[in-house]
C-alpha positions in Angstrom: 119.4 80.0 109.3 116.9 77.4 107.9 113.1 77.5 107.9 111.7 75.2 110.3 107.6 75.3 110.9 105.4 74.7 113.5 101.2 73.6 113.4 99.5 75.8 115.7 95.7 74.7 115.3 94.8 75.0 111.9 97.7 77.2 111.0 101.4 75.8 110.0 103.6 78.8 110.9 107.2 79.0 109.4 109.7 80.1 111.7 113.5 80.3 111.9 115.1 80.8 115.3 118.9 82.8 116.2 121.0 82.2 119.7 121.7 80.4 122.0 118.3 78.1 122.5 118.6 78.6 126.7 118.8 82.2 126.2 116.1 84.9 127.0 112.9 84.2 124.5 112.1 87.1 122.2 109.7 86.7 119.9 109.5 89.3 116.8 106.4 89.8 114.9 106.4 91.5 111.1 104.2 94.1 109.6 102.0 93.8 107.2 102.4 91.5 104.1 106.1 91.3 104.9 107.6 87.7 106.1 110.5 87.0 108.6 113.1 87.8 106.5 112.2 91.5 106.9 114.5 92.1 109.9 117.6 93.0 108.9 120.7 90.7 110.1 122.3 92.8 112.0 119.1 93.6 114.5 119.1 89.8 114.6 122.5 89.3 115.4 122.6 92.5 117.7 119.8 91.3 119.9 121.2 87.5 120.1 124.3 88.5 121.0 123.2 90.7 124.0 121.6 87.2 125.2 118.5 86.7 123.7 117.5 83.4 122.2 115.7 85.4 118.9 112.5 83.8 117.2 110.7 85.3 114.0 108.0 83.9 111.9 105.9 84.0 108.9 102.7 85.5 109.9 99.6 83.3 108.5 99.1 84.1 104.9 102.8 85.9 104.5 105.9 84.0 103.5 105.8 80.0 103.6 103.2 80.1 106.2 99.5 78.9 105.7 97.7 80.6 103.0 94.3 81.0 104.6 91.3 79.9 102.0 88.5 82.4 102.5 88.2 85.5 99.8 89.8 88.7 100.7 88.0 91.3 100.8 87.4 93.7 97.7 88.5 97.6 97.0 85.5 98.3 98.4 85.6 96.6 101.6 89.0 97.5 102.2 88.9 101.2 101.7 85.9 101.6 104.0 87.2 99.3 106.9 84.1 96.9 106.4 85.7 93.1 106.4 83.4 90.3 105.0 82.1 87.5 107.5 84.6 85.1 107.6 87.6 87.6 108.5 89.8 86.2 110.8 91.2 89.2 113.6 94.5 90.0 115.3 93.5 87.6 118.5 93.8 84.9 115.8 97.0 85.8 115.0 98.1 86.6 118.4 96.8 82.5 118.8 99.2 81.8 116.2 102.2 83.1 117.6 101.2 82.3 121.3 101.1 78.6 119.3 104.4 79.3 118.5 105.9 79.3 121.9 103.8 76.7 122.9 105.5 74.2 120.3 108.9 75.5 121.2 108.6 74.8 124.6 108.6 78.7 125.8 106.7 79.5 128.8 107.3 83.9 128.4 108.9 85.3 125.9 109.8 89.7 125.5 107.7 90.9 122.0 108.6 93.1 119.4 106.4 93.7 117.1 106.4 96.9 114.3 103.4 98.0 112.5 100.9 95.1 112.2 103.3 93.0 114.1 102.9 95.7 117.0 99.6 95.0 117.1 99.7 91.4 117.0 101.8 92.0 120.2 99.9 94.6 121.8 96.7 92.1 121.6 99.3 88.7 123.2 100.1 91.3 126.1 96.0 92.1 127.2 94.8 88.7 126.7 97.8 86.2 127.6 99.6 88.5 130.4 101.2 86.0 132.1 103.3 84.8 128.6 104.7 88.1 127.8 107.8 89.5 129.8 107.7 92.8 128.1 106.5 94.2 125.0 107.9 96.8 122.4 105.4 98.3 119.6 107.1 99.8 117.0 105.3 102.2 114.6 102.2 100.5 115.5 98.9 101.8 116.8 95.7 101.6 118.5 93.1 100.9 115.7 91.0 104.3 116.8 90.3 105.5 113.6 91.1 109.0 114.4 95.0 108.5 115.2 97.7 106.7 113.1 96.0 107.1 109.6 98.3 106.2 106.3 98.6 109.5 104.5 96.3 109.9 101.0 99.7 109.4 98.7 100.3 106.2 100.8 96.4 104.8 100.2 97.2 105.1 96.4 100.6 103.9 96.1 98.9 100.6 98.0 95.6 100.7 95.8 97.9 100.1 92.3 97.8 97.0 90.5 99.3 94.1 92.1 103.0 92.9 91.1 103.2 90.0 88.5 106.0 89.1 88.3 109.3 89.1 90.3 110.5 92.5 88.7 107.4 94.2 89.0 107.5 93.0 92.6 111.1 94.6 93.2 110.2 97.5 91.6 107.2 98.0 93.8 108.7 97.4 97.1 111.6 99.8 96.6 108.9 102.6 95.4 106.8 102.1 98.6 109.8 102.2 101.0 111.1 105.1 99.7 108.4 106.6 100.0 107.8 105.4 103.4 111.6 105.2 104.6 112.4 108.4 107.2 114.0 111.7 105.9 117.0 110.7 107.7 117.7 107.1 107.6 117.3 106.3 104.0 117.0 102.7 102.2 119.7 100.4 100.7 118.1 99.6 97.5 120.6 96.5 97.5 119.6 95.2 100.7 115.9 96.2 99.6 116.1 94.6 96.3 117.4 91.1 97.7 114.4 91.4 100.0 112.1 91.6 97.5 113.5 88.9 95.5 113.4 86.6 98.6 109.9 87.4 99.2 108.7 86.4 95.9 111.0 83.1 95.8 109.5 82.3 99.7 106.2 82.5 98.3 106.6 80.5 95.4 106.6 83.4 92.7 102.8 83.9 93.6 101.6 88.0 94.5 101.0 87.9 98.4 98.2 90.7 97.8 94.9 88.4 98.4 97.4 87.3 102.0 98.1 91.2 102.3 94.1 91.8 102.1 93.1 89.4 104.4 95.6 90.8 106.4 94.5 94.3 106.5 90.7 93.4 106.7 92.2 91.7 110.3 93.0 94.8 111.7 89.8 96.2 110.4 87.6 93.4 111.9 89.7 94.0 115.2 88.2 97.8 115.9 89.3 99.7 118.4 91.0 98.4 120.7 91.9 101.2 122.7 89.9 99.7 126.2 91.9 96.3 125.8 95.3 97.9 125.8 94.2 99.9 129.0 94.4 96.3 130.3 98.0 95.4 129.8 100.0 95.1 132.5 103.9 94.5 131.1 106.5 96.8 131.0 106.1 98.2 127.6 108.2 100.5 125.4 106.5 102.1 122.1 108.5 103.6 119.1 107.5 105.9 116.5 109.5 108.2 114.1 108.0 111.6 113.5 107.5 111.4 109.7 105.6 107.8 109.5 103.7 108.1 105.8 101.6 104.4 106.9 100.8 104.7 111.1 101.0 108.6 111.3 103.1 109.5 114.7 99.7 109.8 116.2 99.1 106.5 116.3 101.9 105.4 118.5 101.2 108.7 121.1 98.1 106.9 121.6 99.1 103.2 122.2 101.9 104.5 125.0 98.7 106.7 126.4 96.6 103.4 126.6 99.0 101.0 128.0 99.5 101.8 131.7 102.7 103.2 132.2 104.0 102.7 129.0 107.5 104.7 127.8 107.3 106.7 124.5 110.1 106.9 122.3 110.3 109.4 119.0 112.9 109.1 116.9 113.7 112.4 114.7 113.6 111.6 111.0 112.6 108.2 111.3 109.8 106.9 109.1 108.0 103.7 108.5 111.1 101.3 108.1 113.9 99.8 109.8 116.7 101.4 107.7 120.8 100.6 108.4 121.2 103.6 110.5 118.5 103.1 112.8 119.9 99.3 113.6 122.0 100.0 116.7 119.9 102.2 118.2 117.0 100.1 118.6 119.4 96.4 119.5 120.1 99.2 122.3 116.6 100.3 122.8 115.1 96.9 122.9 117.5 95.0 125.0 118.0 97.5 127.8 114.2 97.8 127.9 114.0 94.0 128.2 117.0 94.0 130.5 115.1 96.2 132.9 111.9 94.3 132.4 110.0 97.3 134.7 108.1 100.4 134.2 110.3 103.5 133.4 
């Protein structure tokens, strides 16, 4: 599928689209520093071909989307949750991708968002209710400081130097998703490698760690937002494996406590990563929550 973009204020979004264009919007949002070529092909083609006309985009300052222009933030800053000034937040970038549907003519769309992403989507369900027709957090959580913490040996694997070239890149992304990947579901390191090739050719061979800061420092400048998802009022579904090095299991108890109704789902053995063998089960888990589009 081809990259096609969109200007959403001052942002130009890139975004590639998969299904039939009447079908059932969903919209899928990324993680942190990763752009849309993260979901794997088959959860692509699983969920358009149970119906759903699927969107995913380049999150600002990921990908081939805009590069925002402020500084990141320094060590400092980022290892004790202070962002600088000029941060930009999650409702920014839940603007962005409520942008999105605007420019493709989508009145509601069903979210899925993982990690960062699930944020992003947790924040477009409490302030734009009326837009979202339900919403799935994966490995995602509530920004309270004292649930979903990234383990000490994750915090140093992200502290080390950034990549510099394309290699080094490669070689970095398979270390942290090992690392991060579930004791059961395990990563293709050739599917994993090609991903981290494409990254660094979308980006135009330039390190996305000064994006991947700013990014980070949004979540920071976001808080807690623990009182806004007691707002939402969509049927949600939240996933969370029980070994999750980045958003500890914690973190996703919490977001289905907060959201109203909400329907928690752990996965045995699954960590921070959409491996091959977790595929199928969450097509399933995500289009017959969809499908149902009420509270469990």
């Amino acid at each position: 599928m081809s990259d096609e973009f969109a200007q959403t204020g001052g942002v130009r979004l890139c975004y590639r689209t998969r299904g039939d264009r009447g079908a059932d919007p969903l919209l899928l949002i990324a993680g942190l520093g990763q752009d849309l070529t993260v979901w794997p092909e088959e959860f692509l083609d699983g969920l358009a071909s149970r119906g759903f006309l699927v969107v995913h985009h380049d999150n600002r300052d990921a990908g081939r989307s805009s590069r925002i222009g402020t500084p990141p933030p320094n060590t400092a800053r980022k290892l004790l949750a202070r962002p600088r000034h000029d941060a930009y937040t999650l409702r920014d970038m839940a603007d962005d991708a409520l942008g999105l549907l605007d420019h493709l003519g989508i009145g509601g769309a069903h979210l899925v968002g993982m990690s960062m992403g699930g944020m992003i989507a947790q924040t477009l369900a409490a302030c734009y209710p009326a837009r979202v027709r339900t919403l799935t957090s994966v490995f995602s959580t509530t920004g309270e400081r004292r649930v979903g913490q990234p383990a000490r040996s994750t915090i140093l694997r992200l502290a080390r130097r950034p990549a510099r070239t394309q290699d080094e890149a490669v070689r970095a992304h398979l270390d942290i998703t090992a690392h991060l990947a579930g004791r059961d579901y395990p990563l293709d390191e050739t599917v994993e490698s090609a991903y981290a090739r494409r990254v660094w050719e979308r980006a135009g061979g330039r390190s996305s760690a000064a994006g991947t800061a700013r990014q980070i420092q949004a979540i920071h400048a976001s808080g807690d937002r623990t009182d806004e998802l007691r707002r939402i009022t969509t049927a949600t579904l939240v996933v969370h494996g029980d070994r999750d090095l980045i958003v500890h299991p914690s973190g996703g108890r919490a977001t289905a406590d907060a959201i109203p109704g909400a329907r928690h789902v752990a996965i045995a053995g699954m960590g921070h990563h959409l491996a091959p063998g977790l595929v199928p089960r969450l097509v399933d888990l995500v289009a017959e929550h969809c499908a149902q589009g009420v509270r469990p």
